[in-house]
C-alpha positions in Angstrom: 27.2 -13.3 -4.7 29.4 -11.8 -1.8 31.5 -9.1 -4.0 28.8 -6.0 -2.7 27.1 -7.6 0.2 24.5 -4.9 -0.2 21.8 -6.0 2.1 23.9 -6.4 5.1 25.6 -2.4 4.9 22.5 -1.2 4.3 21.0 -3.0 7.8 24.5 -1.8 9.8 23.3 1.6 9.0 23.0 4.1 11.7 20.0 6.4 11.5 20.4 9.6 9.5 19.7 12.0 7.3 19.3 9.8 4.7 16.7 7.5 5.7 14.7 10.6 6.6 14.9 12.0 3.1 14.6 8.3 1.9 11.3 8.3 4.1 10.7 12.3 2.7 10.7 12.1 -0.8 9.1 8.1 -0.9 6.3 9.9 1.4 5.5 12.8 -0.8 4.7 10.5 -3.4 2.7 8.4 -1.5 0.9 11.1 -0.2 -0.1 13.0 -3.4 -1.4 9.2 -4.1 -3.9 8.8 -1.8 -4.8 12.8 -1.9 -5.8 11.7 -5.5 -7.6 8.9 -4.4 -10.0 10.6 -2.0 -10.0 14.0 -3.7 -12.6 12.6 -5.8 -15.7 12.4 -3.1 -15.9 16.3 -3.0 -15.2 16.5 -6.8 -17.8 14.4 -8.1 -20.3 15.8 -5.6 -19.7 19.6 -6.7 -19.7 18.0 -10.1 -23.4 16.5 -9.7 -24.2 19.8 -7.6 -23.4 21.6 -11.0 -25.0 19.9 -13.7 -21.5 19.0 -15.1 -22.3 15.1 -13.9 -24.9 12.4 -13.7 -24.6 9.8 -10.7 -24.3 7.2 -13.4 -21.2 9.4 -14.8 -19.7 9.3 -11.3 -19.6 5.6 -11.0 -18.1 5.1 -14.1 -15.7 7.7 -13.0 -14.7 5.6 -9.5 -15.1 2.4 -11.4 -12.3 3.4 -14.4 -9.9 4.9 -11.3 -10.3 1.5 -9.7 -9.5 -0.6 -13.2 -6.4 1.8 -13.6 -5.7 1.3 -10.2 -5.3 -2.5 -11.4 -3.8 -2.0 -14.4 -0.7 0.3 -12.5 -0.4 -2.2 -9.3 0.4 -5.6 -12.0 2.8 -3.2 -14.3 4.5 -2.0 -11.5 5.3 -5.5 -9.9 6.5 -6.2 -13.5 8.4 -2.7 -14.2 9.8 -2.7 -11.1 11.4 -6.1 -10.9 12.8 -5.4 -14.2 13.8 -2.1 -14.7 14.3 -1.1 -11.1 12.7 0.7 -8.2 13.6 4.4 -9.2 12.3 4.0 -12.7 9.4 2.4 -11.5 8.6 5.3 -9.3 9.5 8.2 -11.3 7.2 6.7 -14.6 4.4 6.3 -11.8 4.7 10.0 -11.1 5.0 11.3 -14.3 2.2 9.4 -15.4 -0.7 10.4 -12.5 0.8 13.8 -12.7 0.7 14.1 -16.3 -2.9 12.7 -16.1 -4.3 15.0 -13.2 -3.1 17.8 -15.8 -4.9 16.8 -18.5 -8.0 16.1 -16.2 -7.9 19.9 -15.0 -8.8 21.2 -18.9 -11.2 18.1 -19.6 -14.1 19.7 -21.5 -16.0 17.2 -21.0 -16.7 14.6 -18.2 -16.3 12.2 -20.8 -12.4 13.4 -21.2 -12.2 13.6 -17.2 -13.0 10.1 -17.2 -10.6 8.8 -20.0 -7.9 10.6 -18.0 -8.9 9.4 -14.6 -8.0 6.2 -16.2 -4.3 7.3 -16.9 -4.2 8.7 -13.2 -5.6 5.6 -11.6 -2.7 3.2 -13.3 -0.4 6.0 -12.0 -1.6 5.6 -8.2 -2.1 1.7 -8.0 1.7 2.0 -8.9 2.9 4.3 -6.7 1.5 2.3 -3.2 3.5 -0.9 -4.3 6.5 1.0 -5.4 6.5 3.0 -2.1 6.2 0.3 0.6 8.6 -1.8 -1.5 11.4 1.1 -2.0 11.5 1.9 1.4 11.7 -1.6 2.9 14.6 -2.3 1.1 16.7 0.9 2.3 15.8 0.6 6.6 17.2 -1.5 8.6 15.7 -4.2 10.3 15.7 -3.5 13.7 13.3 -0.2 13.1 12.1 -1.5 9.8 8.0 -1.5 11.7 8.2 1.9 12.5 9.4 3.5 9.3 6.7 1.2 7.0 4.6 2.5 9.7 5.8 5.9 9.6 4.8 6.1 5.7 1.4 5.0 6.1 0.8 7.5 8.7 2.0 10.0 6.1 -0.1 8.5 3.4 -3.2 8.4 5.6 -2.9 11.4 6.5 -4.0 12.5 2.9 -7.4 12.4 3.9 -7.9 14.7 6.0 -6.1 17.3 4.1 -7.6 16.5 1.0 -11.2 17.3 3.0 -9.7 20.3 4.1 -8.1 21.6 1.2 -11.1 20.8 -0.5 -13.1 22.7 1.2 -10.7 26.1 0.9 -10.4 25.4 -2.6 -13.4 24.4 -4.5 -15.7 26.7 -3.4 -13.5 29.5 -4.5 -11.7 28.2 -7.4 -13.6 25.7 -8.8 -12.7 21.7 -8.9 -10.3 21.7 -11.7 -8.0 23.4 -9.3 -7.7 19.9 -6.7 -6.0 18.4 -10.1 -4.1 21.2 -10.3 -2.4 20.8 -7.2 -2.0 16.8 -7.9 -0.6 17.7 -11.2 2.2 20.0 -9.9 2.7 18.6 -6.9 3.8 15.6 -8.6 5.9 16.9 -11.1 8.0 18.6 -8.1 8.2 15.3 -6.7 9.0 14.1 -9.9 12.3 16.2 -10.0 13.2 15.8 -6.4 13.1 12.2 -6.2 16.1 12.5 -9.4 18.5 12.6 -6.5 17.0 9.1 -4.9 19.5 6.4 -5.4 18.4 3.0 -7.0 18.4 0.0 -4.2 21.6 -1.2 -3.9 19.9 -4.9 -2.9 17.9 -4.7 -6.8 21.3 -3.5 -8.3 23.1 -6.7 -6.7 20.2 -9.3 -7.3 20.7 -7.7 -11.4 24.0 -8.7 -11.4 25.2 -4.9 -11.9 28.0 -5.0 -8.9 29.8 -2.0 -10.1 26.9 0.4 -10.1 25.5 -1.8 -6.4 29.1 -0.6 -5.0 29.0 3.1 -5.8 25.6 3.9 -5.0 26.7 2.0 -1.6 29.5 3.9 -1.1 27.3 7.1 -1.7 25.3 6.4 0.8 27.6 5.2 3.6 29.4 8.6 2.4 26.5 10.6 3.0 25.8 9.0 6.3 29.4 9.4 7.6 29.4 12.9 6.7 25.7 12.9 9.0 28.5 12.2 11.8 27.4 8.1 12.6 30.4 5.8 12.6 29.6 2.2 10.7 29.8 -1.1 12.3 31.6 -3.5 10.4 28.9 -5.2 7.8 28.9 -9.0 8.7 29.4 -11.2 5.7 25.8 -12.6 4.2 26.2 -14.8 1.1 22.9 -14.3 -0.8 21.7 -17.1 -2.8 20.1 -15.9 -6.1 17.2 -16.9 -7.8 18.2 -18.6 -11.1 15.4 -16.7 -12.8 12.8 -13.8 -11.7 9.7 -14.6 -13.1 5.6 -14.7 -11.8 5.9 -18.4 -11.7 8.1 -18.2 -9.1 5.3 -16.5 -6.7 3.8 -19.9 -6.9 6.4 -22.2 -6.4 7.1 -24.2 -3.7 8.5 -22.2 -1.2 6.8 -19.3 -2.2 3.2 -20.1 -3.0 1.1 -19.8 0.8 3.6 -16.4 1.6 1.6 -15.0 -2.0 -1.8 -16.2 -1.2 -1.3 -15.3 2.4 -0.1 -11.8 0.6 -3.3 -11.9 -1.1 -5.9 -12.4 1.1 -4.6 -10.1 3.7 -5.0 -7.3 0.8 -8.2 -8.6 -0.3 -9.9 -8.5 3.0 -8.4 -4.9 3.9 -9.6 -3.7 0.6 -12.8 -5.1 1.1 -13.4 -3.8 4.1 -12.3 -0.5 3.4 -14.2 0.0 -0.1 -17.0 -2.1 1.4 -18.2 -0.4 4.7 -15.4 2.4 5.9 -16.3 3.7 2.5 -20.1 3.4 3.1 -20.4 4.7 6.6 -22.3 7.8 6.0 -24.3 5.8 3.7 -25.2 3.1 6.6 -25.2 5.6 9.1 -28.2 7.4 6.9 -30.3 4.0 6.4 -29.8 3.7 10.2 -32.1 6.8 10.6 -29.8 9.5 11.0 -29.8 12.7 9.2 -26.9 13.3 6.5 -25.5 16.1 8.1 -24.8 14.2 11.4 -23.5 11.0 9.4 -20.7 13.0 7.8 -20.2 14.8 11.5 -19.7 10.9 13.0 -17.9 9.6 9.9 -15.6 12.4 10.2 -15.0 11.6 13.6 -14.4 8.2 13.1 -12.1 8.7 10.5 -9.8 9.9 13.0 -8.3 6.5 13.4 -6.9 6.4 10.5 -4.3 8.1 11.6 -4.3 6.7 15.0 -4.3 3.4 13.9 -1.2 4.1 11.5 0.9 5.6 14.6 -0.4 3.0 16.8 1.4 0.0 14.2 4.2 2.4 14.2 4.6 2.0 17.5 4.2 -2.1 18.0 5.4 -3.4 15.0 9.0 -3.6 16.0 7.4 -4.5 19.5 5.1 -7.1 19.4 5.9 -8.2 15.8 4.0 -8.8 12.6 2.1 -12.1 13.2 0.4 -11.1 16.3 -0.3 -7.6 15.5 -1.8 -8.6 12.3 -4.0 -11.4 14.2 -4.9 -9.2 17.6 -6.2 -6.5 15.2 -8.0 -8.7 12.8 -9.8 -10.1 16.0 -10.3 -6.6 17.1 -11.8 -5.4 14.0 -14.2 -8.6 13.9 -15.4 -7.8 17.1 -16.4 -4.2 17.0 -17.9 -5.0 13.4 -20.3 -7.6 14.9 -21.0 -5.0 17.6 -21.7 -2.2 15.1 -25.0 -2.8 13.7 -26.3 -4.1 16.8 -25.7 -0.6 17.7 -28.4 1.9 17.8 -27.1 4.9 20.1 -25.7 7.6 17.9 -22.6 8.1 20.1 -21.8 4.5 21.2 -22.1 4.1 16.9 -19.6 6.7 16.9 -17.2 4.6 19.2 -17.8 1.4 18.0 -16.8 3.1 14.2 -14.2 4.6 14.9 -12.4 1.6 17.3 -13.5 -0.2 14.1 -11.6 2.2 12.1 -8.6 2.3 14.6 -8.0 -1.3 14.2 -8.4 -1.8 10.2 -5.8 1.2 10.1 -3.1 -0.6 12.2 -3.7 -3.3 9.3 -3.2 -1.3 6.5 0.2 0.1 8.6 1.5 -3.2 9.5 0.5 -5.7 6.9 -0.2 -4.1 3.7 2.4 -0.9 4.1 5.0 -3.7 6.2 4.6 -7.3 6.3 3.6 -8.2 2.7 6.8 -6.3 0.7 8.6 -8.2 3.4 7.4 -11.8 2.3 9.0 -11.6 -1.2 12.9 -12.2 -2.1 14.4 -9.3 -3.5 14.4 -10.3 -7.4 10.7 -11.0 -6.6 9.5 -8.1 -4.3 8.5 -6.0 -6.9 6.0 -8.9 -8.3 4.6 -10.6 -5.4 3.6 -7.1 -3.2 2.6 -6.1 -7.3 0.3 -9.2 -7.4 -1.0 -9.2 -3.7 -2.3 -5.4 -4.4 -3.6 -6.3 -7.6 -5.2 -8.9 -6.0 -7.1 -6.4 -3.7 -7.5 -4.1 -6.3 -9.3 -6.2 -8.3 -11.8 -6.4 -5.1 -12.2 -2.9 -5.0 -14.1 -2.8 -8.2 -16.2 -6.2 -7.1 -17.1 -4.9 -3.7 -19.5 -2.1 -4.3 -21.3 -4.5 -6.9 -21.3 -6.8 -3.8 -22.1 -4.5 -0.8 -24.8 -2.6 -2.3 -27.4 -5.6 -2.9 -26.2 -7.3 0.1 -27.2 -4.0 1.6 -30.7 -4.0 0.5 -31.5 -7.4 1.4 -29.7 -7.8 4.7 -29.1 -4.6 6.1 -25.7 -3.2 7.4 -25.5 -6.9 9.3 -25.0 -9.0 5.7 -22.3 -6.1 4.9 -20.7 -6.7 8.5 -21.0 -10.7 7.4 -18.9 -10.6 4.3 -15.9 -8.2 6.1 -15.8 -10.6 9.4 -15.8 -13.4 7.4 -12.9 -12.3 4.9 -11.3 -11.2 8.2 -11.7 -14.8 9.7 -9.6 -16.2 6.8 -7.3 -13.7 7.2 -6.6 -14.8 10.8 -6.2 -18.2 10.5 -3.6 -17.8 7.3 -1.2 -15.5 8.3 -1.7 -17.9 12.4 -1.0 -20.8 10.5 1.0 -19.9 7.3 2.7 -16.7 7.7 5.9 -16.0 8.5 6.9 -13.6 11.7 9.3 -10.6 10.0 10.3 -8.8 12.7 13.9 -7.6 13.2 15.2 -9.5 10.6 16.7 -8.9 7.4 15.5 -9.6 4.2 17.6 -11.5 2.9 17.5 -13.9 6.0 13.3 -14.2 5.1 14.2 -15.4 1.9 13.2 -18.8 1.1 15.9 -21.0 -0.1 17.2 -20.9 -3.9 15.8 -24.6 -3.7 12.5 -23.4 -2.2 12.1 -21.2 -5.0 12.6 -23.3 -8.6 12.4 -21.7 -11.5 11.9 -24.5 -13.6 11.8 -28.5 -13.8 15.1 -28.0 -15.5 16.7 -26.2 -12.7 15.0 -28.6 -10.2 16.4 -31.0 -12.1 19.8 -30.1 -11.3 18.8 -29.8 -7.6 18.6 -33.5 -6.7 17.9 -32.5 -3.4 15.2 -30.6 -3.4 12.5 -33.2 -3.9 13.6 -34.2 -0.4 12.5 -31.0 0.8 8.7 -31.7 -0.4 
């Protein structure tokens, strides 16, 4: 199809306005996600604090967000292959904004519960819709630094969900955090009416006339910003017979998903299973709780220096060997961490652990795995890779905790290095570098990608290719 050449006059764009409100109204959304997410460490305390929780009640509370978590990261894939990237988004918001509303009047921590179900399909959504939408909109030359650009905005949730916390919950009482989720994301909600659908998704549909005019919106809009456009060079995209899961395992397409896969299970496990459990380890390591939260705090800090360091060397250095530096990295100061006994050097060590873990989440879960997946499949592979990790983040605890108690923080440090091993040598062996190119050139082939015998059938070439 050649009629709307839609991925090649989106990547002649100039920079403009409309790739910062693009990069706007995406990041609000991704930023009310993860303030959801890590909201719930100061709720579920002053919950216990008050008698209005059990610990056992809090588990099940983080265990249900996680299983919705799942549940909203495969429907989205689904959803949003189908349906299209702006209703995939918007549902996403209503539905963990709806949700946190609800959660605000629970009677009951029972109800709050049920609900944080609803809110957690609502935020495993809204991280694959995100990274997804935005990759298909940038062009490929800066493409690093705006994926990277959204997980610093993400990440950044964190520490104003602390703060916030802290301003509001003692004064108005912990219903009020789902309050602000709640409304926050309905505003979203009505700003993000004015987001075009991608133009690439409208093309790969088959629905040319509506691909052209939300084009010609755009290059409107970025005319009127005072750019000039370069003439779009001609790309002929070759399009897959049939979207469907089976495709993510096909020939040409089966070691980019598990290569997808383990990257987000090892980030998710080592997030959920020792970032997550620092002031826990830092406790059993014989300091006090007040100074653990002081040093985890602290170390938490590269979070967001992580993010802004990927911002700055993906377009750089590229994918592959940022991804496998910083894996190295992180293996390193994680065998160095529990040998570790000095309070302050434990502090360095963490958060240079954290630092580089945080370029990973920038570079290959917010960049590099939306980018391995053709566009009628984007949706569904970076849907399955997150579910995938998801899925992890409800095994890990279950995992770290005994591994804890009968190793120590060195059996803990074991499993992440190790998942982080695999990780090195798949994406130094099987992956794929991304950088500066567009996305339909890291498309595999129509022949790479066979939908069924009966189409391969009508290949005859493409058992040569095996």
């Amino acid at each position: 199809m050649t009629a709307i050449n839609a991925g090649a006059r989106l990547d002649r764009l100039p920079v403009s306005r409309f790739h910062y409100r693009m990069l706007g109204l995406i990041g609000a959304g991704m930023f009310l996600d993860a303030f959801e997410i890590y909201l719930q460490g100061a709720v579920l305390a002053t919950l216990v604090s008050t008698g209005w929780s059990t610990p056992a009640l809090n588990a099940n509370f983080i265990s249900v967000t996680f299983a919705g978590m799942v549940v909203g990261a495969w429907l989205a894939g689904i959803l949003g292959d189908r349906y299209g990237r702006r209703f995939s988004y918007q549902v996403n918001l209503l539905i963990f904004g709806g949700a946190s509303l609800v959660g605000a009047f629970a009677p009951t921590m029972s109800w709050l519960i049920a609900a944080r179900f609803v809110m957690g399909c609502g935020l495993g959504a809204e991280i694959v819709v995100g990274y997804v939408a935005l990759s298909e909109i940038v062009p490929p030359r800066s493409r690093g630094r705006w994926g990277a650009a959204l997980a610093v905005v993400t990440n950044s949730a964190l520490f104003f969900s602390a703060l916030i916390g802290r301003a509001v919950i003692p004064n108005f009482g912990w219903r009020w955090m789902f309050v602000i989720v709640g409304i926050g994301a309905l505003i979203v909600w009505y700003l993000r009416k004015s987001m075009p659908e991608s133009p690439r998704w409208l093309e790969a549909k088959g629905h040319t006339a509506e691909a052209e005019r939300v084009l010609s919106e755009i290059e409107r809009e970025v005319e009127a910003d005072g750019k000039t456009l370069p003439p779009a060079p001609l790309v002929e995209r070759i399009a897959l017979e049939k979207a469907s899961l089976g495709a993510l395992f096909s020939r040409g397409m089966l070691m980019r998903t598990i290569t997808g896969s383990i990257l987000l299970i090892a980030l998710n496990t080592t997030i959920y299973g020792f970032i997550a459990f620092l002031p826990t380890f830092m406790v059993k390591q014989g300091i006090n709780i007040v100074t653990s939260l002081n040093y985890t705090t602290l170390m938490s800090f590269g979070g967001p220096v992580g993010a802004l360091i990927g911002m700055w060397l993906s377009d750089k250095a590229g994918r592959k060997p940022c991804i496998v530096v910083f894996s190295v990295l992180a293996i390193i100061f994680g065998v160095l961490y529990p040998q570790t006994t000095d309070p302050t050097l434990l502090t360095i060590i963490g958060f240079l652990l954290v630092t580089a873990v945080y370029v990973l989440v920038a570079i290959a879960w917010g960049l590099y795995v939306p980018e391995l997946f053709p566009t009628e499949i984007r949706m569904r592979g970076a849907g399955f890779c997150n579910t995938a990790g998801r899925l992890m983040t409800i095994v890990t605890p279950q995992l770290a905790v005994p591994l804890f108690a009968a190793t120590g923080i060195s059996g803990v440090i074991g499993l992440v290095t190790g998942l982080l091993v695999v990780q090195v040598v798949m994406v130094a062996v099987f992956g794929i570098e991304t950088k500066a190119k567009s996305l339909e050139e890291l498309a595999p082939s129509a022949d790479d990608v066979a939908m069924s015998s009966a189409a391969a059938a009508r290949r005859p070439s493409a058992g040569a290719l095996s």
